[in-house]
VOZA-974081 format. One record per residue (C-alpha): residue number from 1; x, y, z; residue in one letter. Coordinates in nm, 2 decimals. Layout:
BEGIN
+-----+--------+--------+--------+----+
!   i !     xx !     yy !     zz ! aa !
+-----+--------+--------+--------+----+
! NUM !      X !      Y !      Z !  A !
...
+-----+--------+--------+--------+----+
//
This chain:
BEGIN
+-----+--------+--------+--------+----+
!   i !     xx !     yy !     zz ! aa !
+-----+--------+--------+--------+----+
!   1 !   0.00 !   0.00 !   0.00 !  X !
!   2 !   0.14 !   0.34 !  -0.10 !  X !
!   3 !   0.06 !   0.62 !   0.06 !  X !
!   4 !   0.05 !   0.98 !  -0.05 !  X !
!   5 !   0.37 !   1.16 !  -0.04 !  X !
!   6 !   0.50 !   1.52 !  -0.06 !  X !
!   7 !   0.49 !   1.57 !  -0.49 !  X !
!   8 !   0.11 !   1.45 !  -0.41 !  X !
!   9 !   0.13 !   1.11 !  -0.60 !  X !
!  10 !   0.11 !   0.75 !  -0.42 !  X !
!  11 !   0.47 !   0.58 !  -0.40 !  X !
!  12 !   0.81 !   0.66 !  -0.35 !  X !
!  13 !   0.97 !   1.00 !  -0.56 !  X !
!  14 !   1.31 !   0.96 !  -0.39 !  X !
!  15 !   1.53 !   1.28 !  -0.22 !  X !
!  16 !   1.49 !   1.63 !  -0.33 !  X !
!  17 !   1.67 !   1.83 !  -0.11 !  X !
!  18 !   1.63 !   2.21 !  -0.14 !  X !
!  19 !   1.95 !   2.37 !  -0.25 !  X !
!  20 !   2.22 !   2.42 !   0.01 !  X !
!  21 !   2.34 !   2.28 !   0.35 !  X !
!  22 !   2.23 !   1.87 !   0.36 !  X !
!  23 !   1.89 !   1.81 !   0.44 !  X !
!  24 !   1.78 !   1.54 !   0.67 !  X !
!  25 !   1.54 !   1.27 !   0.62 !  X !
!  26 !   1.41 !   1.01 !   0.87 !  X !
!  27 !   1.29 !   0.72 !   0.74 !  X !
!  28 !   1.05 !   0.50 !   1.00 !  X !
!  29 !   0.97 !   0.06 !   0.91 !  X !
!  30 !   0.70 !  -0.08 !   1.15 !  X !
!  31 !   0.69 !  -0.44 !   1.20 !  X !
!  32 !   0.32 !  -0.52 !   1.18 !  X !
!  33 !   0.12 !  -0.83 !   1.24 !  X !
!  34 !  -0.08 !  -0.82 !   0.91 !  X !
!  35 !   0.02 !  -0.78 !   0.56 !  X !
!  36 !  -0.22 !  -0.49 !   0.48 !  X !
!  37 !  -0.31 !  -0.21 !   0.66 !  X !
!  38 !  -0.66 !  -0.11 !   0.63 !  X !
!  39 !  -0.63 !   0.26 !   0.45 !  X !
!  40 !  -0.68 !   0.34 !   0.09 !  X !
!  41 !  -0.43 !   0.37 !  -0.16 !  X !
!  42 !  -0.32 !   0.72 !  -0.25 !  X !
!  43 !  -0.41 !   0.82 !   0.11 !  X !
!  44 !  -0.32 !   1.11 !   0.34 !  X !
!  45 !   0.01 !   1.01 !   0.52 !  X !
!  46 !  -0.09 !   1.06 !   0.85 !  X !
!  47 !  -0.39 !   0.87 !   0.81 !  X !
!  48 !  -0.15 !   0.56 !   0.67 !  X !
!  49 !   0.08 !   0.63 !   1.03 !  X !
!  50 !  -0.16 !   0.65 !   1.23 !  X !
!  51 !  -0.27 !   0.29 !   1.10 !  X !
!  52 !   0.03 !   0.12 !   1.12 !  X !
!  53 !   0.12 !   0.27 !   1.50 !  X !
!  54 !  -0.20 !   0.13 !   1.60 !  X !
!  55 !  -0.11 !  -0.25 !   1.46 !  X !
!  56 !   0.27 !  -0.19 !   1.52 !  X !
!  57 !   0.43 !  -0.48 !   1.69 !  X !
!  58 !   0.79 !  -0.25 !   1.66 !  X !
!  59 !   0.90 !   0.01 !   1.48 !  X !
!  60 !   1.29 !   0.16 !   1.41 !  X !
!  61 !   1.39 !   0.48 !   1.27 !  X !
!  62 !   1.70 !   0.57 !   1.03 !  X !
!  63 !   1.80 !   0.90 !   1.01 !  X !
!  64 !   2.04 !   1.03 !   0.69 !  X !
!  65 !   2.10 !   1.35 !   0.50 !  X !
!  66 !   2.12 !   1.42 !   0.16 !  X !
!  67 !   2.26 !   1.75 !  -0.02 !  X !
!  68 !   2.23 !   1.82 !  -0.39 !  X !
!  69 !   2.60 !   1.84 !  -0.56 !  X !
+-----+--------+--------+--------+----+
//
């Protein structure tokens, strides 16, 4: 399931850092007990977190930064 992200399309678009100092980007996995989570594709991302922090069994975080060259 592919939530809605920030160029307003489902799926993943990948880093696009404004111009200038790196920019940082935290990335956040939830292990969850079913293989769906019960929101519609294309929806609003906080409605797709909200769902999986409700099911989440665990969840881990990654933070990294990325700077165009």
């Amino acid at each position: 399931m592919e939530a809605r992200n920030s160029f307003h399309a489902p799926g993943w678009g990948g880093p696009c850092p404004p111009p200038g100092p790196p920019h940082r980007y935290v990335f956040t996995v939830y292990a969850l007990p079913d293989a769906h989570l019960p929101v519609r594709r294309g929806a609003d991302p906080a409605e797709a977190i909200r769902a999986a922090e409700r099911r989440r069994i665990d969840q881990a975080a990654l933070t990294a930064t990325f700077r165009r060259s």
